[in-house]
C-alpha positions as CSV (number, residue, x, y, z in Angstrom):
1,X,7.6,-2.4,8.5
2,X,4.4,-0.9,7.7
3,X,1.6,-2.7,5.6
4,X,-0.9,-1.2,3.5
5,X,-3.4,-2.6,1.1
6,X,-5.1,-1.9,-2.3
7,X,-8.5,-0.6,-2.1
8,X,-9.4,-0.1,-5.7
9,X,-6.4,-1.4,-7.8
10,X,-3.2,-3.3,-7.6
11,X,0.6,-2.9,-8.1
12,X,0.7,-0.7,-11.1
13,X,3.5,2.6,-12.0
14,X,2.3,5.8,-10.5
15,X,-0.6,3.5,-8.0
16,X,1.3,3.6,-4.9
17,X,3.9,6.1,-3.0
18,X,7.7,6.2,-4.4
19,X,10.0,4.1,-1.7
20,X,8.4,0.9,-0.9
21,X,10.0,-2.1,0.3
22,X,8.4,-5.2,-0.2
23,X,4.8,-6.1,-1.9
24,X,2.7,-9.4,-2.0
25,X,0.1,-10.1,-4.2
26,X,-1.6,-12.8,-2.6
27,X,-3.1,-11.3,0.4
28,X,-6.0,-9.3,-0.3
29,X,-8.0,-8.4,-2.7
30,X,-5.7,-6.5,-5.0
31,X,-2.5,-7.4,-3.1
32,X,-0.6,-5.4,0.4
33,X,2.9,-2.9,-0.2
34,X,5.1,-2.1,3.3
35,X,7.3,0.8,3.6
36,X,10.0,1.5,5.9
37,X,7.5,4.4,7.6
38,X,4.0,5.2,8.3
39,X,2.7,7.3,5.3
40,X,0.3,10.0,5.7
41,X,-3.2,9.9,5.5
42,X,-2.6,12.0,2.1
43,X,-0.9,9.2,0.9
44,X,-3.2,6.9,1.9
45,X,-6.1,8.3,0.3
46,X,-4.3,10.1,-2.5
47,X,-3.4,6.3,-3.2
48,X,-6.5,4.5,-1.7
49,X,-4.4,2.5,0.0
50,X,-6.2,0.9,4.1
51,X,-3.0,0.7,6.6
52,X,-3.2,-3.3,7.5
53,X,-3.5,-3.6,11.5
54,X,-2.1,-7.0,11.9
């Protein structure tokens, strides 16, 4: 599973990539989403979302 975290904003419709597969809004600052695969570094910035290197 891959990790990302909220830069800007949290959980909302339309603030992260379709497809993801768990969420937790206690870590972080505005909360982490995982997906099944890496997304692309449009993704992550279209979204302004930081992949989470655990």
């Amino acid at each position: 599973m891959y990790w990302y975290e909220f830069i800007r904003r949290g959980m909302s419709p339309g603030c992260q990539p379709r497809g993801f597969v768990d969420h937790d809004e206690n870590k972080g600052r505005f909360g982490w989403v995982a997906y099944n695969r890496e997304l692309t570094d449009k993704e992550t910035s279209d979204y302004e979302l930081r992949k989470v290197i655990e």
